[in-house]
ROFI-422569 format. One record per residue: residue number from 1; residue in one letter; chain; x, z negated, y of N, C-alpha, C, O in turn. Coordinates in steps of 0.2 Angstrom, whole numbers, plus 5000, padded with zeros to 4 digits. Last residue first. Example, Ala and Ser with C-alpha at 12.3 -4.5 7.8 and 13.67 -1.06 7.14 Angstrom:
# ROFI-422569
 dovo lumke lomi n_px n_pz n_py ca_px ca_pz ca_py c_px c_pz c_py o_px o_pz o_py
    2     S    A 5064 4965 4989  5068  4964  4995 5064 4961 5000 5067 4960 5006
    1     A    A 5066 4961 4972  5062  4961  4978 5066 4961 4984 5071 4958 4983
This chain:
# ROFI-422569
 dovo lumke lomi n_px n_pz n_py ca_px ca_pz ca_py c_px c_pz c_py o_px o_pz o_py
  227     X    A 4944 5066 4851  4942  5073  4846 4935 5073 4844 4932 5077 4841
  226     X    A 4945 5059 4867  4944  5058  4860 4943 5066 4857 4941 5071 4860
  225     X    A 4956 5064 4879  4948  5064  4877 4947 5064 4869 4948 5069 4865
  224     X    A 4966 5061 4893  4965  5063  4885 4962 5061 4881 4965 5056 4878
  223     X    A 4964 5062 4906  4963  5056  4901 4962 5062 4896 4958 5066 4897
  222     X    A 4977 5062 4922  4971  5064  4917 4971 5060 4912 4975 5056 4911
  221     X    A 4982 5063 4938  4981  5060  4929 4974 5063 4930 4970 5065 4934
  220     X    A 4994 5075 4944  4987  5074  4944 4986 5070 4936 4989 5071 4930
  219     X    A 5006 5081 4957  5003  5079  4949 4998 5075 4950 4998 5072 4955
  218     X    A 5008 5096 4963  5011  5090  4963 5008 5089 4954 5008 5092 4949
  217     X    A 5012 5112 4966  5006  5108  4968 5007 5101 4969 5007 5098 4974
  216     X    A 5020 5117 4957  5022  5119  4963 5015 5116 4967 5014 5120 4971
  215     X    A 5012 5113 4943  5017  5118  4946 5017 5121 4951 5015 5127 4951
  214     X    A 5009 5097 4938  5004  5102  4942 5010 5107 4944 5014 5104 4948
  213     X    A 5008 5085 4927  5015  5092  4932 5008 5097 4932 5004 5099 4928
  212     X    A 5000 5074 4923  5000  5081  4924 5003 5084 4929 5001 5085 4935
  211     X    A 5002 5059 4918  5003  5061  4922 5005 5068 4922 5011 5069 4920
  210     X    A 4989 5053 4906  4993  5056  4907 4995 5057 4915 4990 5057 4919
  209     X    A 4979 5042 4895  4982  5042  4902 4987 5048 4903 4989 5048 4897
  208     X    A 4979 5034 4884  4977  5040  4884 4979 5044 4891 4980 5049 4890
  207     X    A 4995 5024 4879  4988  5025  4885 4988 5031 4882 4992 5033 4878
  206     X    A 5004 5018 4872  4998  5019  4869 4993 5022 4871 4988 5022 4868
  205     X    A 5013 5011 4880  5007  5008  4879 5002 5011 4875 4996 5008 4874
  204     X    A 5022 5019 4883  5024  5015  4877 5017 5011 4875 5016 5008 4870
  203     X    A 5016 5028 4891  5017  5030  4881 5019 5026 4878 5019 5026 4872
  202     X    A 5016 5021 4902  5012  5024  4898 5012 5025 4892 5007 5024 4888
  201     X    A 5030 5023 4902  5028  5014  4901 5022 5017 4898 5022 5016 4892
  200     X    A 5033 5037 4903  5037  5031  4897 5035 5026 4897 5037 5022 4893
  199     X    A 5029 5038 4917  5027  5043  4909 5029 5036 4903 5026 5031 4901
  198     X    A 5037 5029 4925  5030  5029  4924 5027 5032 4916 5024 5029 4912
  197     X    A 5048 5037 4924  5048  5030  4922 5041 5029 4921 5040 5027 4916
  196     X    A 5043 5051 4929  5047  5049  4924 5047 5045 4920 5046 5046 4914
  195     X    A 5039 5045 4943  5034  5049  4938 5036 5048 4931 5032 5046 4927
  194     X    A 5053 5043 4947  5048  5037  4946 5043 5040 4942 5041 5037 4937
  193     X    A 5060 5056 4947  5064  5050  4942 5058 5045 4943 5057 5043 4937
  192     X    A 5051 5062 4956  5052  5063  4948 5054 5058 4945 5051 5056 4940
  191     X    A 5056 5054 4967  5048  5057  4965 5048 5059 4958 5043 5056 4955
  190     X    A 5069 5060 4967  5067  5054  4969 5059 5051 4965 5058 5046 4961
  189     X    A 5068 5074 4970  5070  5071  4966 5070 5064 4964 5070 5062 4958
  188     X    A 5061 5074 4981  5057  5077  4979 5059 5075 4970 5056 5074 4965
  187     X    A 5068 5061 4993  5065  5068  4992 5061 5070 4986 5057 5066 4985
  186     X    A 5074 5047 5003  5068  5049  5000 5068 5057 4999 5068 5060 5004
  185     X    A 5081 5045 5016  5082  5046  5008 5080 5048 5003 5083 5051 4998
  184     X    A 5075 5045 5024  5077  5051  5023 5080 5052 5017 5081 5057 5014
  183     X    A 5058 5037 5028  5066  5036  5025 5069 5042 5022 5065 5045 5018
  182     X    A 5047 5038 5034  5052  5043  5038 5060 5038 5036 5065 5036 5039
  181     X    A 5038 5035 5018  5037  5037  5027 5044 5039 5030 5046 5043 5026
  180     X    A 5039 5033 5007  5045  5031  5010 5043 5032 5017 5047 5030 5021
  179     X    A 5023 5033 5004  5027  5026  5001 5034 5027 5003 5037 5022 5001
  178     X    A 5017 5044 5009  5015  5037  5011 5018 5032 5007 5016 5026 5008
  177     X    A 5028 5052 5009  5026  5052  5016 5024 5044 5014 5027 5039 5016
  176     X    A 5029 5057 4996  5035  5052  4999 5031 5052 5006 5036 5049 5009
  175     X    A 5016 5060 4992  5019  5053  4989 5024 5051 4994 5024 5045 4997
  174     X    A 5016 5072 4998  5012  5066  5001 5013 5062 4998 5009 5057 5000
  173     X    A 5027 5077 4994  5025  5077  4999 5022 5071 5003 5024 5067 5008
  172     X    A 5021 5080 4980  5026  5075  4982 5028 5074 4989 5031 5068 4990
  171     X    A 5003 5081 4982  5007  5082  4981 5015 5079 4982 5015 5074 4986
  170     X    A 4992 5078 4969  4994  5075  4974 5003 5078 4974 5007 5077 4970
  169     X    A 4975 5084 4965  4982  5083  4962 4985 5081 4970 4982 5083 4976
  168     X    A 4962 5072 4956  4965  5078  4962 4972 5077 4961 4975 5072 4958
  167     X    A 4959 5062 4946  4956  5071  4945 4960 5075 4951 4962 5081 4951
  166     X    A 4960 5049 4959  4960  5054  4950 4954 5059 4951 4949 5060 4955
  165     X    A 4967 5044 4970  4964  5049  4971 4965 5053 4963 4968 5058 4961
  164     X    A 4969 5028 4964  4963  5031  4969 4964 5037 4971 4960 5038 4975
  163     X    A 4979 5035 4956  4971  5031  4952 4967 5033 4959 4963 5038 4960
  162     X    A 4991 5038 4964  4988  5043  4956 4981 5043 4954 4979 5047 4950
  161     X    A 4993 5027 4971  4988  5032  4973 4987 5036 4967 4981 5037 4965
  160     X    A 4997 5020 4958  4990  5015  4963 4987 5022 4966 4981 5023 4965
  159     X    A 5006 5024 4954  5000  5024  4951 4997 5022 4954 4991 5024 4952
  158     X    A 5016 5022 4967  5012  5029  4964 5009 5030 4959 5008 5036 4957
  157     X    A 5017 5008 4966  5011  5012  4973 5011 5019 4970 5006 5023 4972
  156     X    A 5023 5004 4954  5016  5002  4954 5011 5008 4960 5006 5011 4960
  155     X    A 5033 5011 4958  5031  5014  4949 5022 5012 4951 5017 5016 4951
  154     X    A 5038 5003 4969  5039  5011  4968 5034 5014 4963 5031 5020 4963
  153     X    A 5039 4990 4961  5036  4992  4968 5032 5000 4966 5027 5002 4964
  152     X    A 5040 4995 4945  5044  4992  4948 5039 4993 4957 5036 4998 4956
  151     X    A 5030 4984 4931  5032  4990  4934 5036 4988 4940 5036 4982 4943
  150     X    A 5027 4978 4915  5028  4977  4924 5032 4983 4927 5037 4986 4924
  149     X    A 5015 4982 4904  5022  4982  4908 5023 4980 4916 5019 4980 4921
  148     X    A 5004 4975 4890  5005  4976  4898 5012 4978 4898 5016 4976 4893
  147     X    A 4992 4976 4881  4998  4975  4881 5000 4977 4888 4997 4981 4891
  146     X    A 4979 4978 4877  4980  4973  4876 4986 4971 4876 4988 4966 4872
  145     X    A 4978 4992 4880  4978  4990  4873 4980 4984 4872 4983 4984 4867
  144     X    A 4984 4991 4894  4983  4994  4892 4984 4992 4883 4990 4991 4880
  143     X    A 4990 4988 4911  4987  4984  4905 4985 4990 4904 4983 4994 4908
  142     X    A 5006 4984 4925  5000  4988  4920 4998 4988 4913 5002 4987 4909
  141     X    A 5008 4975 4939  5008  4974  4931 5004 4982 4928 4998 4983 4930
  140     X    A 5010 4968 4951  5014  4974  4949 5015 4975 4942 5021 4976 4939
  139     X    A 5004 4962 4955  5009  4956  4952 5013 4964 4949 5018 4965 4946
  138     X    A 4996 4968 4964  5000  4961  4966 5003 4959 4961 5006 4954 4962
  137     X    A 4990 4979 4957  4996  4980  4961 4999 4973 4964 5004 4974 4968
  136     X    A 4986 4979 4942  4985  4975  4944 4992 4976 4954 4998 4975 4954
  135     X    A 4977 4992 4934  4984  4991  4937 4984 4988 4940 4981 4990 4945
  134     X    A 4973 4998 4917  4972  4994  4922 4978 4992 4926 4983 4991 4923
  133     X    A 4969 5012 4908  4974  5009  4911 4971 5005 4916 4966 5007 4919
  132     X    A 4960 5022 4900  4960  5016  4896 4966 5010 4900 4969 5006 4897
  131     X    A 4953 5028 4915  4953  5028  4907 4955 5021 4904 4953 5016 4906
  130     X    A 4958 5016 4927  4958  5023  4925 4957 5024 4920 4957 5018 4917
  129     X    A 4957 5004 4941  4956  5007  4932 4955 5013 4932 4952 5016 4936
  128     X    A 4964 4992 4948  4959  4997  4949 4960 4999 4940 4963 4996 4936
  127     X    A 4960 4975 4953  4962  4978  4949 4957 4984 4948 4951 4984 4948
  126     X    A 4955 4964 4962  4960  4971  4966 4962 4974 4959 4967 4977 4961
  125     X    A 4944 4958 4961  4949  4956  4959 4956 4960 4958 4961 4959 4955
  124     X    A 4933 4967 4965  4935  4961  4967 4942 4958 4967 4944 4956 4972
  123     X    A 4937 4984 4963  4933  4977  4960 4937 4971 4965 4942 4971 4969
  122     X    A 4939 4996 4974  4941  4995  4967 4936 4987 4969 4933 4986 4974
  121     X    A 4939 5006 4984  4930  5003  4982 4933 5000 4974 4931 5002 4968
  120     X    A 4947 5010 4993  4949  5011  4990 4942 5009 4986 4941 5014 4984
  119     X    A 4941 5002 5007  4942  5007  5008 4944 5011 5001 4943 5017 5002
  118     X    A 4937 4990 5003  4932  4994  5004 4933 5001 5003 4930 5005 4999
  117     X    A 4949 4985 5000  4945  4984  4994 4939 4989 4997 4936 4991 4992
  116     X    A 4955 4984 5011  4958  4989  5006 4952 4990 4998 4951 4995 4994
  115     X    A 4950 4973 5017  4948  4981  5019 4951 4986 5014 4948 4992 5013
  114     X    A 4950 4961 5010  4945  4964  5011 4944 4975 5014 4939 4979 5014
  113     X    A 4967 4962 5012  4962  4965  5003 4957 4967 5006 4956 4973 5006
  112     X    A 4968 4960 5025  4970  4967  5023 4967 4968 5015 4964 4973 5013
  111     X    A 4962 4946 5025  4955  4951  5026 4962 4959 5027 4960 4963 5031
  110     X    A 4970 4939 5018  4966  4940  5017 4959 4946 5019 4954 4948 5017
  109     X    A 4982 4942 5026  4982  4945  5020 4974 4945 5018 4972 4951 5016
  108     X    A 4975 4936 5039  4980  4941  5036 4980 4946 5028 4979 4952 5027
  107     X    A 4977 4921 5032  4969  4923  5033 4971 4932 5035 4967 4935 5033
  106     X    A 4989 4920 5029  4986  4919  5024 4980 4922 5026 4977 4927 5023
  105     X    A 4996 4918 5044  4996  4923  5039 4993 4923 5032 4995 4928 5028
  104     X    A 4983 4911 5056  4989  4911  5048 4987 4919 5045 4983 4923 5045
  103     X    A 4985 4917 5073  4984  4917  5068 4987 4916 5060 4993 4918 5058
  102     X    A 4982 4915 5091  4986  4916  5085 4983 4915 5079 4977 4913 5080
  101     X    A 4974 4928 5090  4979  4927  5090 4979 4918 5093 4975 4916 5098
  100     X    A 4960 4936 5080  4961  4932  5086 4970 4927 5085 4972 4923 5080
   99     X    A 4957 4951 5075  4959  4944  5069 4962 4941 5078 4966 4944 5081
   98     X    A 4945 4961 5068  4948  4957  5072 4952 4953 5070 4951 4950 5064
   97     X    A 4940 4978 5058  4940  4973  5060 4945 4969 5066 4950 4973 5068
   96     X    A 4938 4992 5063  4935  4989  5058 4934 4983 5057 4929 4981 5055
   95     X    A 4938 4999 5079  4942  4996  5074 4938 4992 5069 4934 4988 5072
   94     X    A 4930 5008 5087  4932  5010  5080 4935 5005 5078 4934 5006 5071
   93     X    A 4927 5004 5099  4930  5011  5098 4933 5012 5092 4938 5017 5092
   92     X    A 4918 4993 5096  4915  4998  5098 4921 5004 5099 4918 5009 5099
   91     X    A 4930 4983 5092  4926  4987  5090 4921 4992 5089 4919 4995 5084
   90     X    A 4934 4983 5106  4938  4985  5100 4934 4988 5093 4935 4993 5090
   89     X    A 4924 4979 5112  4927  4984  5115 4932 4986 5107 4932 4991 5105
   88     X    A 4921 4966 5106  4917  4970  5107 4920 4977 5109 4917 4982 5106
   87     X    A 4936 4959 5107  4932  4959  5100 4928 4966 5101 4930 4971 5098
   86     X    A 4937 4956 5122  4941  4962  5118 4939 4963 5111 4940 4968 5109
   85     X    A 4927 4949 5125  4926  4957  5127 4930 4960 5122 4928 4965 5120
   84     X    A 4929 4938 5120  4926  4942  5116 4924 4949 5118 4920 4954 5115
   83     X    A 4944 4928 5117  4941  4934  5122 4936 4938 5118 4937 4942 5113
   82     X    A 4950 4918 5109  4940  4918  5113 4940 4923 5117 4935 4923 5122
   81     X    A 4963 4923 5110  4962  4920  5107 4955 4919 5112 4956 4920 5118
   80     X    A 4966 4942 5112  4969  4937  5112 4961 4931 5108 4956 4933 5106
   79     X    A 4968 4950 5094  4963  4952  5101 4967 4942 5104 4970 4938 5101
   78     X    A 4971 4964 5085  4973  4960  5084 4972 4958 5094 4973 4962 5099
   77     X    A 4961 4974 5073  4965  4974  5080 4966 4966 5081 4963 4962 5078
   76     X    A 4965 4985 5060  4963  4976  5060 4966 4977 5069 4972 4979 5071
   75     X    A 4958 4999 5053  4961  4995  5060 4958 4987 5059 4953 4985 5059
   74     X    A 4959 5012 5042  4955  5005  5044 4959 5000 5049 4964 4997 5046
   73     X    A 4960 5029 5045  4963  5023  5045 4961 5017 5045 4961 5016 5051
   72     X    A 4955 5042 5052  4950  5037  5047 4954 5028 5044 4951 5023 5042
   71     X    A 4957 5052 5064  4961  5048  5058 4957 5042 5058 4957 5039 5062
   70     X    A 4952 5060 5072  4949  5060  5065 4954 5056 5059 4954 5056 5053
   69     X    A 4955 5059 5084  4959  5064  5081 4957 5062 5074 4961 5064 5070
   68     X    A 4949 5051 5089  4945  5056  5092 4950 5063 5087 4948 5068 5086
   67     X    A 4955 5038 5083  4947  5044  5081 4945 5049 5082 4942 5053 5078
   66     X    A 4968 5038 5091  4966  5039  5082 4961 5042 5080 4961 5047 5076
   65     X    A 4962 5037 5103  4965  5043  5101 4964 5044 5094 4961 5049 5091
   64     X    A 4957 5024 5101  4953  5030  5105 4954 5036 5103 4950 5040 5101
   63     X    A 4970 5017 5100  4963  5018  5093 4959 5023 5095 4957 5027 5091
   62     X    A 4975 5017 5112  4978  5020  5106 4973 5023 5100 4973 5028 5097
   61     X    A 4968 5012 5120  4968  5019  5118 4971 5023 5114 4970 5029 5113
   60     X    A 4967 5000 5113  4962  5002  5113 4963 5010 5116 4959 5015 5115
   59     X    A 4981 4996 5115  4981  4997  5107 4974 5001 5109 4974 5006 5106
   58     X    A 4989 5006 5129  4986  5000  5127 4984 5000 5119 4985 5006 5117
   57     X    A 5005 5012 5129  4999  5013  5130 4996 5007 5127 4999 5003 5123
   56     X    A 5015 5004 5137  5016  5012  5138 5010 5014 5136 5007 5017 5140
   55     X    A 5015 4991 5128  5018  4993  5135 5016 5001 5131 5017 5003 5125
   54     X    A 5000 4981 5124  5005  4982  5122 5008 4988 5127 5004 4990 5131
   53     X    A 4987 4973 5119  4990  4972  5123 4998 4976 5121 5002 4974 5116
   52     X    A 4981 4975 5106  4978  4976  5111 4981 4977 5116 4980 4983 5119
   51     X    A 4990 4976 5089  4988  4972  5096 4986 4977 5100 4988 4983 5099
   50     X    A 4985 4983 5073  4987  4985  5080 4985 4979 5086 4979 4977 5086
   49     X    A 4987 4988 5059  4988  4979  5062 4990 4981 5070 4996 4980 5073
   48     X    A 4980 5000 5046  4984  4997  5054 4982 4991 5057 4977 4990 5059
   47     X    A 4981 5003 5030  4977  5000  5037 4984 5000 5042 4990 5000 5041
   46     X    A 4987 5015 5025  4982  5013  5023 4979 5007 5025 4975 5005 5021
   45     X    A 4997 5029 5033  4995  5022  5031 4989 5020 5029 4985 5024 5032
   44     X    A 4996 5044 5037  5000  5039  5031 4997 5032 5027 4996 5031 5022
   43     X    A 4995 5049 5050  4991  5048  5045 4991 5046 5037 4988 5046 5032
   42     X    A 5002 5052 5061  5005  5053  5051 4999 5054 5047 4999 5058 5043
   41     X    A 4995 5043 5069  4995  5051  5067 4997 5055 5062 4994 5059 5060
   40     X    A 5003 5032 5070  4998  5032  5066 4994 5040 5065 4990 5041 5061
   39     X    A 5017 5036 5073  5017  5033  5067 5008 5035 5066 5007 5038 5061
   38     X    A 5013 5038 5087  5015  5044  5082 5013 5042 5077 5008 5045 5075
   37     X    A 5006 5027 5091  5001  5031  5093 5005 5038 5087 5001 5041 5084
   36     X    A 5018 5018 5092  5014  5017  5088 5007 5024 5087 5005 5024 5081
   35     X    A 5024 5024 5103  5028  5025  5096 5021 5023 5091 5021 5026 5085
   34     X    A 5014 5019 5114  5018  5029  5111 5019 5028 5103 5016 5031 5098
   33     X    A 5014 5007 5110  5008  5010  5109 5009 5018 5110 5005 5022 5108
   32     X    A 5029 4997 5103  5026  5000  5109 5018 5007 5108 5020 5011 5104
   31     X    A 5034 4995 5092  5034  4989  5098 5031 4992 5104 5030 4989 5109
   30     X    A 5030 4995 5074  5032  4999  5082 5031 4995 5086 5026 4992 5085
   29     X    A 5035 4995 5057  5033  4992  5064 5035 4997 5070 5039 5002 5071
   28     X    A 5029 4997 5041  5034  5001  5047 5028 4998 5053 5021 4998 5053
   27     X    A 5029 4991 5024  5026  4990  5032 5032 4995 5037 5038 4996 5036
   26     X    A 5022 4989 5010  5027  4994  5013 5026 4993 5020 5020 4995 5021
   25     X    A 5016 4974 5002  5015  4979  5005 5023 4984 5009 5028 4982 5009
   24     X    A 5022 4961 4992  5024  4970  4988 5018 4977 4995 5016 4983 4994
   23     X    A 5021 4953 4999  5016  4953  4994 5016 4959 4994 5010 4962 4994
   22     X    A 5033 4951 5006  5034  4949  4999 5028 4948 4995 5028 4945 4990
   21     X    A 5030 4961 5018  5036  4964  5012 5036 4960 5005 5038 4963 5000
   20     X    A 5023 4954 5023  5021  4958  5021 5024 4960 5012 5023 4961 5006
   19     X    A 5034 4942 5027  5028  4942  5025 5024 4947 5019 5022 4946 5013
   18     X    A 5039 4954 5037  5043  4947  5030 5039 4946 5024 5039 4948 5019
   17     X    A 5030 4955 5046  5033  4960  5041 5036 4957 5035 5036 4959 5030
   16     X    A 5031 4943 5052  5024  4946  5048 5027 4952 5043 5026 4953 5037
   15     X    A 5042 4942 5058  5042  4936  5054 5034 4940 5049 5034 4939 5043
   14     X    A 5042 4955 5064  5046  4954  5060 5046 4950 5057 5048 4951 5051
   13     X    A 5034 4951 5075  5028  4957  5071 5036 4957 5065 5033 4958 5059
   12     X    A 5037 4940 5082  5030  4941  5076 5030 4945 5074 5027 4944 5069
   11     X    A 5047 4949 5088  5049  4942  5084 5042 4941 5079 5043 4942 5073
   10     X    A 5042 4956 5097  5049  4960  5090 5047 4952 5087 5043 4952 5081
    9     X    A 5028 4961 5102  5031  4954  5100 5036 4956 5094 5034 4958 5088
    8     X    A 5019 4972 5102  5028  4974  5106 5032 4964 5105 5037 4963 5107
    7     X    A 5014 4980 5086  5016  4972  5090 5021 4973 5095 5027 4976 5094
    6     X    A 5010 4990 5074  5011  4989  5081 5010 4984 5085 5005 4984 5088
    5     X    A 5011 4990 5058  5011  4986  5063 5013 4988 5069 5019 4989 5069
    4     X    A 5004 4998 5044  5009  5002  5050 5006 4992 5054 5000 4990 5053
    3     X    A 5007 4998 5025  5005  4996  5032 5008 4997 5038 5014 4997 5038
    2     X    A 5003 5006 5012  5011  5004  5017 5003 5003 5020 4998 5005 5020
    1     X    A 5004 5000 4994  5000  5000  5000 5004 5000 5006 5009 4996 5007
């Protein structure tokens, strides 16, 4: 799951990024509402944690722009403490939800599942499902016949999109955008070697599951259907 943060507070938005990073989210921060306004254009991420207050552009036209540009993104905006204009005005120009400053990072975490959990429509208990595979992405686990592997960050977020977008094929492109976003290191070889590791935990589980090399397209699971 990557998260985009825009905070011009380097010190919060880095202590929450820490945070982030150790309940296995992918976060890229921005300190300012241009640089933030690129990042979210990407159209990459799967929520955004945007403050209000912020230099060169405000987080509400930031968010302004986002929609008008059709990025569907779920936005947690981050408003000062009993302001309730800024609640109503935030959400009147799209942000999904609020979270009033300051704030525990427990209640954070907690309303990023609730939105992920909308946004993505898996179960309660954030476990998604494919044919006969279940993939827990907080503990970074996959089950199958009554036997599980742990998988590594990287293994778990490219089965996680491979599930929420099943039957479509997806291409490496759009793997590396939304799980390295603007790390250069990241290519097309990279993307292999984890689809690779991935194939092999699968088989060792006995899954019906496949990841399908789509040629010159990406890759796409499928289930392999009883006779």
């Amino acid at each position: 799951m990557r998260i985009l943060m825009v905070e011009d507070e380097k010190y919060m938005a880095e202590a929450i990024e820490h945070v982030l990073k150790k309940n296995n989210y992918t976060v890229d921060l921005a300190f300012d509402g241009e640089s933030g306004l690129d990042f979210a254009l990407s159209d990459i991420y799967d929520v955004i944690i945007l403050d209000i207050m912020l230099p060169k552009m405000d987080g509400i036209s930031l968010l302004k722009r986002m929609r008008k540009d059709h990025i569907k993104t779920p936005v947690i905006m981050l408003t000062a403490k009993g302001e309730l204009n800024d609640k109503i005005i935030g959400l009147d120009s799209g942000a999904d939800d609020y979270l009033p400053k300051p704030f525990q990072t427990d209640e954070l975490l907690a309303r990023l599942r609730s939105l992920t959990r909308r946004k993505d429509d898996i179960n309660n208990n954030d476990i998604l499902k494919h044919g006969d595979i279940e993939l827990n992405p907080h503990t970074l686990s996959v089950y199958c016949n009554k036997r599980n592997f742990r998988l590594t960050l990287k293994e778990s977020q490219i089965l996680e999109l491979l599930i929420a977008k099943a039957e479509k094929i997806i291409s490496k492109d759009v793997i590396i955008e939304k799980l390295w976003g603007y790390d250069e290191d990241a290519n097309n070889n990279t993307v292999e070697v984890y689809i690779s590791f991935l194939r092999k935990k699968l088989n060792n589980l006995d899954s019906k599951v496949l990841i399908e090399t789509m040629r010159g397209a990406g890759y796409r699971l499928s289930v392999v259907k009883d006779d």
